[in-house]
C-alpha positions as CSV (number, residue, x, y, z in Angstrom):
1,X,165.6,251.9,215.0
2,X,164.4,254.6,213.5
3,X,163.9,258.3,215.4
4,X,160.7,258.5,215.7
5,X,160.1,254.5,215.9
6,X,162.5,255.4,219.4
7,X,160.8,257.8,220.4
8,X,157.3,256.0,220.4
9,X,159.6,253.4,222.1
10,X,160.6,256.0,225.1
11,X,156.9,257.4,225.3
12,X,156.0,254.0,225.8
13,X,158.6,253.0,228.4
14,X,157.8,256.4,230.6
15,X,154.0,255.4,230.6
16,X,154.8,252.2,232.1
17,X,157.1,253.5,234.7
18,X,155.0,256.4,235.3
19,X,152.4,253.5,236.1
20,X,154.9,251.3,238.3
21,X,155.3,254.4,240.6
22,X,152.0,255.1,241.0
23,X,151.0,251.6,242.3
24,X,153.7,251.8,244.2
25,X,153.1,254.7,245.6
26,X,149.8,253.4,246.8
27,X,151.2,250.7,247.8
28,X,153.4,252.4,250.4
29,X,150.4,254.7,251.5
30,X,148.9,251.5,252.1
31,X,151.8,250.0,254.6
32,X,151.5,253.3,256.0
33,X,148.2,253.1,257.1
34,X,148.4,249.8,258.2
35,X,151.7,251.0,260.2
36,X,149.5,254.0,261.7
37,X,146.5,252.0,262.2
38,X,146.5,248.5,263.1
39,X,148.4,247.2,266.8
40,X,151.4,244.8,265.2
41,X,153.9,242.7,266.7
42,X,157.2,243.7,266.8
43,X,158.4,241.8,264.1
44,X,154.7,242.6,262.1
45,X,155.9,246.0,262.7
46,X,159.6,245.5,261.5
47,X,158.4,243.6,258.7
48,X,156.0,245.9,257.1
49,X,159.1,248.7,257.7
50,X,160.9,246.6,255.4
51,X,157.9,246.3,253.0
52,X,157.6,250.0,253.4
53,X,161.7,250.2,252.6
54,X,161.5,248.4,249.4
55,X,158.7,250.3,247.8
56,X,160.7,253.7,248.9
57,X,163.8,252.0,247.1
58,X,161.2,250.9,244.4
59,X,159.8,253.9,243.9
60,X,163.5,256.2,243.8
61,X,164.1,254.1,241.1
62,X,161.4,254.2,238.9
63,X,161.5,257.8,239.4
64,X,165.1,257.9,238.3
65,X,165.0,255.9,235.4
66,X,161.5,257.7,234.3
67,X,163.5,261.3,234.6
68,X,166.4,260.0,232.6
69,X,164.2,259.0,229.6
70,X,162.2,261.8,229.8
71,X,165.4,263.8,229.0
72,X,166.2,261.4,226.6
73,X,162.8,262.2,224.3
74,X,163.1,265.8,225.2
75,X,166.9,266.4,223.9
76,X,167.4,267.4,220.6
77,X,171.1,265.6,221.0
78,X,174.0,264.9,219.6
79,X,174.1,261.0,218.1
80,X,176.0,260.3,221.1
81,X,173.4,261.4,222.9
82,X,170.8,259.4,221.1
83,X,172.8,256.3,221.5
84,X,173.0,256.7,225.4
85,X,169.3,257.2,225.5
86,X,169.1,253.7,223.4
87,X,171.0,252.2,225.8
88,X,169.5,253.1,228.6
89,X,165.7,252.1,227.1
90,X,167.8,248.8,226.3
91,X,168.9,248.6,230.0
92,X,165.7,249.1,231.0
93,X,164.0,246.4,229.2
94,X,166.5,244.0,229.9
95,X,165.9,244.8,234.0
96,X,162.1,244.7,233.7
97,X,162.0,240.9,231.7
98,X,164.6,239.6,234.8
């Protein structure tokens, strides 16, 4: 793949997880109203904790992986750089199809 074909590539990739987070994100400001809000059971209330516990988990890791390719299309690196960054978009595309 070609450097700046790659680097279209990564662009792409960070607007997508820059999008996931921000649903997300609303999604847990969401569960947090309802948490604030609304009288729940006990298990409506542990359940929408859990909810609220895999969008944080979500959420870490979307901003991980979108900080790690952001370095990757702002290093002028080393080829072994450049092929860490390719494996990583590679990762990352293989994660999102399962």
């Amino acid at each position: 793949m070609g450097r700046k074909r790659e680097g279209l590539s990564v662009a792409r990739e960070i607007d997508e997880l820059e999008e996931k987070l921000s649903l997300c994100r609303q999604s847990m400001e969401e569960v947090d109203l309802k948490l604030r809000r609304e009288k729940l059971s006990h298990e409506g209330r542990k359940s929408l904790e859990r909810e609220r516990n895999l969008l944080m988990t979500k959420a870490d890791n979307y901003a991980l992986n979108r900080s790690t390719l952001q370095q990757c299309k702002h290093q002028s690196s080393p080829k072994g750089q450049k092929h860490k960054c390719s494996s990583r978009l590679r990762e990352l595309k293989v994660k999102r199809k399962n």
